[in-house]
C-alpha positions as CSV (number, residue, x, y, z in Angstrom):
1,X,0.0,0.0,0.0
2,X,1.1,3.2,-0.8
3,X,2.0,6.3,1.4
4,X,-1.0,8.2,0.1
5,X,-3.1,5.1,0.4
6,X,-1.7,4.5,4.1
7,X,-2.8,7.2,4.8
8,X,-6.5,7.7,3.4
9,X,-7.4,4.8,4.7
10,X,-6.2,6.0,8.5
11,X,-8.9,9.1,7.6
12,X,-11.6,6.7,6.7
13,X,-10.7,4.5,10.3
14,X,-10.8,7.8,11.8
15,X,-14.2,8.8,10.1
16,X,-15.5,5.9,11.4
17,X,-14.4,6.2,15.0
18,X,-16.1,8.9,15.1
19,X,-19.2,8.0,13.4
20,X,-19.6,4.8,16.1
21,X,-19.3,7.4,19.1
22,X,-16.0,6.1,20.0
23,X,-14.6,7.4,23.6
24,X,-12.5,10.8,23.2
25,X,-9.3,8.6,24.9
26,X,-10.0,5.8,21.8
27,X,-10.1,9.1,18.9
28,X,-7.2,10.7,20.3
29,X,-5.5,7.6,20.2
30,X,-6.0,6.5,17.2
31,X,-5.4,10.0,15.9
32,X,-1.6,9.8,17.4
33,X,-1.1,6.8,15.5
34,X,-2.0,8.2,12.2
35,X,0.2,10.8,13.0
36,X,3.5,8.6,14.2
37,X,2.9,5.6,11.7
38,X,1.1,7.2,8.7
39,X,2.3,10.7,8.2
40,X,5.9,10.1,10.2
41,X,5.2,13.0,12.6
42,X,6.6,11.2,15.5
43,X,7.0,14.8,17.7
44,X,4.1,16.7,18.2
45,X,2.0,18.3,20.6
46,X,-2.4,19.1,19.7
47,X,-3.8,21.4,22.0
48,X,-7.7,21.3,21.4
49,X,-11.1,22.4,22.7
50,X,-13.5,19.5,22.9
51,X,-16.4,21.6,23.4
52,X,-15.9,21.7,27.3
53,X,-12.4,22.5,27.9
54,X,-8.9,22.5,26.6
55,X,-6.6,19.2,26.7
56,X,-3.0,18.6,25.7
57,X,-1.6,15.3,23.8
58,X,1.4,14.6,22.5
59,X,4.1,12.3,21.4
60,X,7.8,12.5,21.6
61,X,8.1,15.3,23.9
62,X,6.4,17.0,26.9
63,X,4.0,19.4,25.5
64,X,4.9,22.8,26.4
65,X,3.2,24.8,29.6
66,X,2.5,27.8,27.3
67,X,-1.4,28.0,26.9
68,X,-1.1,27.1,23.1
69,X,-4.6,28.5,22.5
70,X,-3.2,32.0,23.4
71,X,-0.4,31.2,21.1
72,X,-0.2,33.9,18.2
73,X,-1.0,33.1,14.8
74,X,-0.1,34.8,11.3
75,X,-1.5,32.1,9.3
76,X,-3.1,28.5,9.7
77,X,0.1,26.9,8.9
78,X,3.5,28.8,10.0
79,X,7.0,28.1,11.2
80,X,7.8,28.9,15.0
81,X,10.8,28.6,16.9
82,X,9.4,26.3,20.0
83,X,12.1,23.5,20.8
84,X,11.8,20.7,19.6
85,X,9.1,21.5,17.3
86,X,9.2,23.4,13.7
87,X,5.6,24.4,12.7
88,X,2.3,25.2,14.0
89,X,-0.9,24.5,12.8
90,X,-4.1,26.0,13.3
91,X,-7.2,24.7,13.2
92,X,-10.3,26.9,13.2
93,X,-14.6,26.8,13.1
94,X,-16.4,28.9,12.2
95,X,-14.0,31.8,13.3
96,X,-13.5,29.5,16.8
97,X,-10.5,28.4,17.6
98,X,-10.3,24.9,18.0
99,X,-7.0,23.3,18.2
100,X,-3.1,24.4,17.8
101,X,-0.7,21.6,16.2
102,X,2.7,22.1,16.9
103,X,5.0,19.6,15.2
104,X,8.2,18.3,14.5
105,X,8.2,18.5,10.2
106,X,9.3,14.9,9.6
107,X,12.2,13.6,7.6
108,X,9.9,11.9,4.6
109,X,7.5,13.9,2.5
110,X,4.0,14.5,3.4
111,X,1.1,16.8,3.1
112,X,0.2,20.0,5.5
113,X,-3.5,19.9,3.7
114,X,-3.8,16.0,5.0
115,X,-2.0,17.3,8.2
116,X,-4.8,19.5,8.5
117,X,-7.8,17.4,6.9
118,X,-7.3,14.8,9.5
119,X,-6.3,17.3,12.4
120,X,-9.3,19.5,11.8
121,X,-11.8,16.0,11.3
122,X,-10.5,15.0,15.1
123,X,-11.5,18.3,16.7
124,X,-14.3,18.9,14.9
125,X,-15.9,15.7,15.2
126,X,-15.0,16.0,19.1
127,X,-16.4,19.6,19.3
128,X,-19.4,19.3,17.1
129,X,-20.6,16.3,19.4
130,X,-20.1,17.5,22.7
131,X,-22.3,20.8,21.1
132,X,-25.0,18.5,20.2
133,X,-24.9,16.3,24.0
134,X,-25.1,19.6,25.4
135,X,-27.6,20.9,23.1
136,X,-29.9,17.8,24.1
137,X,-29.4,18.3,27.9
138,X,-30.3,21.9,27.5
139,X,-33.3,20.8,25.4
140,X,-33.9,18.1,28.5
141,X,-33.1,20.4,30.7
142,X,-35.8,22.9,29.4
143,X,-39.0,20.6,28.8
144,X,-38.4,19.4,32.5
145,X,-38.3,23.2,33.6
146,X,-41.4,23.5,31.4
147,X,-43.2,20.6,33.6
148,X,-42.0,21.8,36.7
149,X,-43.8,25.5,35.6
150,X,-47.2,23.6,34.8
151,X,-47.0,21.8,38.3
152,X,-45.9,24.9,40.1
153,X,-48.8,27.0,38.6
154,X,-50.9,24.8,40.0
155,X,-49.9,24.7,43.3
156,X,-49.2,28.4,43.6
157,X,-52.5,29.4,42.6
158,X,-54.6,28.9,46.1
159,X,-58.7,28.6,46.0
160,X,-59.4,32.3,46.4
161,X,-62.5,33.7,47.7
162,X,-65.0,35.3,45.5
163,X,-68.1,36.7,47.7
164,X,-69.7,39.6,47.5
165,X,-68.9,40.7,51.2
166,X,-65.2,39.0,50.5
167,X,-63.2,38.2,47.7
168,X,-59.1,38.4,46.1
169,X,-57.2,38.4,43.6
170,X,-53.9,37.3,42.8
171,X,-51.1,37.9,39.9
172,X,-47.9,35.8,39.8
173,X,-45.3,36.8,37.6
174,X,-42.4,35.1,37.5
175,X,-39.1,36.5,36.0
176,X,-38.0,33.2,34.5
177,X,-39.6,29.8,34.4
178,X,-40.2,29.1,38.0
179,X,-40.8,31.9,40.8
180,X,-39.7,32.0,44.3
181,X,-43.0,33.7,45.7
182,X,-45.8,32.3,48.2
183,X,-49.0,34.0,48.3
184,X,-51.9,31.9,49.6
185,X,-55.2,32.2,51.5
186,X,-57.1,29.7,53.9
187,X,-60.4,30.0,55.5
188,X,-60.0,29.5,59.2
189,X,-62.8,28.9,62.2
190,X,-66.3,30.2,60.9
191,X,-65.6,33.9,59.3
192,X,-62.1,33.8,59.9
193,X,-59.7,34.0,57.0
194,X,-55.8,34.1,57.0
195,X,-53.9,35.4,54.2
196,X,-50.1,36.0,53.2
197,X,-47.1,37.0,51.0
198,X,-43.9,35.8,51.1
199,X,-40.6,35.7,49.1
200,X,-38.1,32.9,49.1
201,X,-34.4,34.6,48.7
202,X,-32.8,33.3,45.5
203,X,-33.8,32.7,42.4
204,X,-34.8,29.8,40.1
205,X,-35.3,26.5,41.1
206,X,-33.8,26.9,44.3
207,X,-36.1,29.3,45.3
208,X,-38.9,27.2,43.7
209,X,-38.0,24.0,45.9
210,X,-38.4,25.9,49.2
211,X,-41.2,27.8,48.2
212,X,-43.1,24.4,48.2
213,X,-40.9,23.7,51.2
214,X,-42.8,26.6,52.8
215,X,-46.1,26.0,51.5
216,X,-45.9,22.3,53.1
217,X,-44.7,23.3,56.2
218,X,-47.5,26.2,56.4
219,X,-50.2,23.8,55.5
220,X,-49.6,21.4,57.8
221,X,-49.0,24.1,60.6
222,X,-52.2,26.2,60.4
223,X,-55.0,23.4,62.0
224,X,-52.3,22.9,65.0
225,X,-51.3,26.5,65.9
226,X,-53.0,28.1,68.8
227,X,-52.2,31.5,66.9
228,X,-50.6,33.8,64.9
229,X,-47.4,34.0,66.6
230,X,-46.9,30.3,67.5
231,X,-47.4,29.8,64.1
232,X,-44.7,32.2,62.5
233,X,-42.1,30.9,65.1
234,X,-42.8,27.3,63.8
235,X,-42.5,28.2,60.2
236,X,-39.4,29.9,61.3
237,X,-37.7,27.1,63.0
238,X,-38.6,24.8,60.3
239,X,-37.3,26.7,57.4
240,X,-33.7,27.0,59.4
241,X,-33.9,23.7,59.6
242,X,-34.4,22.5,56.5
243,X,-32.0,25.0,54.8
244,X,-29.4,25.6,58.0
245,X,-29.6,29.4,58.0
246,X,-28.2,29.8,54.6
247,X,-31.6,31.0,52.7
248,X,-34.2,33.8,54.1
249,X,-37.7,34.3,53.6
250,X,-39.8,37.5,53.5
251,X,-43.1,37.3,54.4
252,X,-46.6,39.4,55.5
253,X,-49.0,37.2,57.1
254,X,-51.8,38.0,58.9
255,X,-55.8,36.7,60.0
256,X,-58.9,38.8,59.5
257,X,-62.2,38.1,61.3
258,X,-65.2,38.9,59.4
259,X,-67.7,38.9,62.4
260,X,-65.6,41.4,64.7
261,X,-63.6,43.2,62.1
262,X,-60.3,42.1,64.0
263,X,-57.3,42.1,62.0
264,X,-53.9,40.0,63.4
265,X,-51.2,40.3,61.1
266,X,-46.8,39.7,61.3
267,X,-44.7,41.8,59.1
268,X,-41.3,39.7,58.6
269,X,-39.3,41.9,57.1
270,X,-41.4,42.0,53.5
271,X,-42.5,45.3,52.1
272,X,-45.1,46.6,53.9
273,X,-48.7,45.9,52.5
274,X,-51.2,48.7,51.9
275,X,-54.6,48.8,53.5
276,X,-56.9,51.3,52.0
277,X,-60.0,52.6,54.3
278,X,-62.5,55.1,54.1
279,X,-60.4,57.1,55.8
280,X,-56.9,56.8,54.2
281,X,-54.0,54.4,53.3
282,X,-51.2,53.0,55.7
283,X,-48.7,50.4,55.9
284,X,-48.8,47.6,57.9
285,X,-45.7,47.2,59.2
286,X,-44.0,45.6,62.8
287,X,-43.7,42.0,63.5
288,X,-40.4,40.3,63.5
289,X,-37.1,39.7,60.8
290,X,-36.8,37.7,58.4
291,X,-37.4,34.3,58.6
292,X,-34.8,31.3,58.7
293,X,-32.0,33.2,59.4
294,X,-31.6,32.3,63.2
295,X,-32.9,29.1,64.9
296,X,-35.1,30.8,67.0
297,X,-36.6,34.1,66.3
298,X,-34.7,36.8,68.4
299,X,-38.5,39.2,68.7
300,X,-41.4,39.1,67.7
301,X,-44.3,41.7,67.9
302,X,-48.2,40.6,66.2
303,X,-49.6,43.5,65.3
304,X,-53.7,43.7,66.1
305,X,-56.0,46.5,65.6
306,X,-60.2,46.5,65.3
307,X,-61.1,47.4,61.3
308,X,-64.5,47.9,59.5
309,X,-65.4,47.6,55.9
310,X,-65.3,48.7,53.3
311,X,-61.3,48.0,53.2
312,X,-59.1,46.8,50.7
313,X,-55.6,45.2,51.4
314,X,-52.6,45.5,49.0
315,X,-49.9,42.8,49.4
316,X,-47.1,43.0,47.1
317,X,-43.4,41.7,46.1
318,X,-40.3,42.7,45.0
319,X,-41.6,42.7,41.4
320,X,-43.6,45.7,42.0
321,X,-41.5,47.6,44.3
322,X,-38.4,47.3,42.8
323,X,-39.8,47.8,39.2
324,X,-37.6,50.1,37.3
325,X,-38.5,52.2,34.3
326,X,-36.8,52.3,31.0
327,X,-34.1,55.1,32.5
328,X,-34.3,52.5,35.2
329,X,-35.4,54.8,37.6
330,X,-37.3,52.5,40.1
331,X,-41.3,53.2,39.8
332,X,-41.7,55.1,43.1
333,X,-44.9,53.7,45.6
334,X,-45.8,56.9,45.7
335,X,-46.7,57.0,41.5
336,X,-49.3,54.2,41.9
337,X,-50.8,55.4,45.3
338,X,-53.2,57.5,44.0
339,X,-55.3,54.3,43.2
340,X,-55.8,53.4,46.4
341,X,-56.7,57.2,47.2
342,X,-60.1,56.8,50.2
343,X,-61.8,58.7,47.6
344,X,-62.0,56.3,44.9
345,X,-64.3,53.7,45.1
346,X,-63.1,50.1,46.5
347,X,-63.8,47.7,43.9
348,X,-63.6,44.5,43.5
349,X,-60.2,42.9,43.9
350,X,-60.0,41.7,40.4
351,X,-60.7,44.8,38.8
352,X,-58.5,46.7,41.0
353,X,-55.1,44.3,39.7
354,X,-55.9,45.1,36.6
355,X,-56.3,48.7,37.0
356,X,-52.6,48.2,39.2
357,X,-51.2,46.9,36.6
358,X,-52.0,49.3,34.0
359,X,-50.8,51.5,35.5
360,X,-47.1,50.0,36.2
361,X,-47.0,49.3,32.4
362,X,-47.8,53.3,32.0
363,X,-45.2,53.6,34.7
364,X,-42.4,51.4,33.0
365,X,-43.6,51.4,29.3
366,X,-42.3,47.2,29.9
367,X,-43.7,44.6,31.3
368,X,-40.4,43.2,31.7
369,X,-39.4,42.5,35.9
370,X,-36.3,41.7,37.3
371,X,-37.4,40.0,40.0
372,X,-40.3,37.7,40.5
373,X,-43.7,39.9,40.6
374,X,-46.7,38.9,42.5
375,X,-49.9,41.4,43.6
376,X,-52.2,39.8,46.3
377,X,-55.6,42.3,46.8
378,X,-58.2,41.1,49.4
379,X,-61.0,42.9,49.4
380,X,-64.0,42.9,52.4
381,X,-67.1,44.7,51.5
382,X,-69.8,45.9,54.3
């Protein structure tokens, strides 16, 4: 067989390898052999990218600790002045570099264009199929995110209220597939009804995972508790637990009696919520810090106050409060107050979201968030 033939038929081998998904250690291999036995290039060093990082092989020498990939180069083929090696080859994608061939020119004749055809075939090949297995994890990656959305939507969206003399509404955005924030509300004893807000720190689905982590946890606490407080200190010594002080939640929960008007609520460290009245708009503020950041909560203060309807009650999150503009100027509370002004009329809770959220589109001409954005209104009607 001649030379030439030698070493067409080491291509076609190679061709194959990779075609049969061979192991990277088995191509590389096989590859060094084509170089020593077929093209007589028994001193060489290929640094390549295989689509995750660089790696080094060689024959005949140590490869050099230069970072060959940094290595300068005039042309694709040029001489260098690197003991022991003579030439260096480059091997480029689609304006990527790829690999770096520095090499011994051998004794015998060859070719640089088969040098390169079969140099460029190895990292290619390599490249090109670590692309496509990462392609198809991102593509796994994404339709299991997609589930995980569908399932969370469904378990984020609590059965909310809608009587005349009661009712909410709720919007959940979240800023990427999966959201971080908690709102819920549960009837309690006869005319009783606890509601809440609260944000999980982080992003993703981290934050997604405790959120349901939360949601358990406040489930299965809310038959047993005697009240309000005994019931935030357990949530908060559960949460540590279960994430040992290295994540934090923000939360506004609180109880409203529909028979005496009386209104028990805990501010952890969460923006404060709005409650419009006939006769103005406040914050509902006090309570206790954030929760999961110490074992045992070091105060905590329920907040409790007589109310009468008509009121409205304006839990929000980060979405909304740290909503920025296209200057990004953040949207001031103060720009969408004047909807919750005693003198206009407290709607129902639905309409009043919408009309919210009009308004922060007006406010931020985008309905792009950088955090997770979630409005909870509660509404009770004489």
């Amino acid at each position: 067989m001649s030379d030439y033939a030698a070493r067409l038929d080491g291509v076609v081998q190679l061709a194959q390898a990779l075609g049969q998904n061979f192991s990277e250690k088995v191509l590389t291999d096989l590859y060094a052999y084509i170089l020593e036995d077929l093209f007589q290039v028994s001193v060489f060093c290929l640094s390549y990218h295989n689509g995750h990082q660089w790696c080094k092989i060689g024959r005949g020498s140590n490869c050099p600790e230069t970072d060959l990939s940094a290595h300068p180069a005039v042309s694709d083929f040029q001489p260098v002045n690197l003991e022991p090696y003579t030439h260096l080859l480059t091997i480029k994608h689609h304006n990527l570099m790829l690999a770096r061939l520095l090499y011994q020119i051998p004794s015998s004749e060859y070719s640089v264009s088969h040098l390169q055809g079969i140099t460029n075939m190895l990292v290619v090949g390599l490249y090109s199929r670590e692309m496509l297995k990462q392609q198809e994890e991102r593509r796994i990656l994404n339709r299991e995110l997609e589930l995980a959305s569908q399932i969370q939507q469904v378990m984020v969206t609590p059965s909310l209220p809608q009587m005349p003399e009661f009712s909410a509404a709720l919007h959940m955005k979240p800023k990427s597939i999966l959201t971080g924030d908690y709102a819920d509300i549960l009837p309690l004893r006869e005319g009783e009804w606890l509601f809440l807000l609260g944000d999980v720190s982080g992003k993703g689905l981290p934050a997604a995972l405790l959120r349901a982590n939360l949601q358990a946890h406040l489930h299965a606490l809310v038959p047993v508790a005697h009240d309000l407080e005994e019931l935030v200190r357990e949530l908060n010594a559960r949460f540590y637990k279960a994430t040992n002080g290295d994540r934090f939640v923000t939360l506004f929960i609180a109880t409203l009696s529909l028979k005496t008007g009386c209104l028990r609520y805990i501010n952890a460290g969460t923006v404060p919520p709005m409650l419009q009245t006939p006769d103005g708009v406040e914050e509902l503020s006090g309570g206790t810090t954030l929760l999961g950041c110490f074992e045992e909560l070091p105060f905590i203060q329920p907040q409790e106050r007589l109310i009468k309807p008509p009121v409205r009650f304006c839990l929000y999150s980060d979405g909304l409060s740290e909503a920025t503009n296209l200057q990004d100027q953040v949207v001031q509370v103060t720009d969408w107050l004047p909807l919750l002004d005693p003198t206009c009329e407290i709607t129902h809770a639905e309409v009043f979201n919408n009309r919210l959220l009009d308004e922060l589109m007006k406010l931020t001409l985008s309905d792009r968030h950088e955090d997770d954005l979630s409005i909870l209104t509660v509404h009770w009607n004489s």
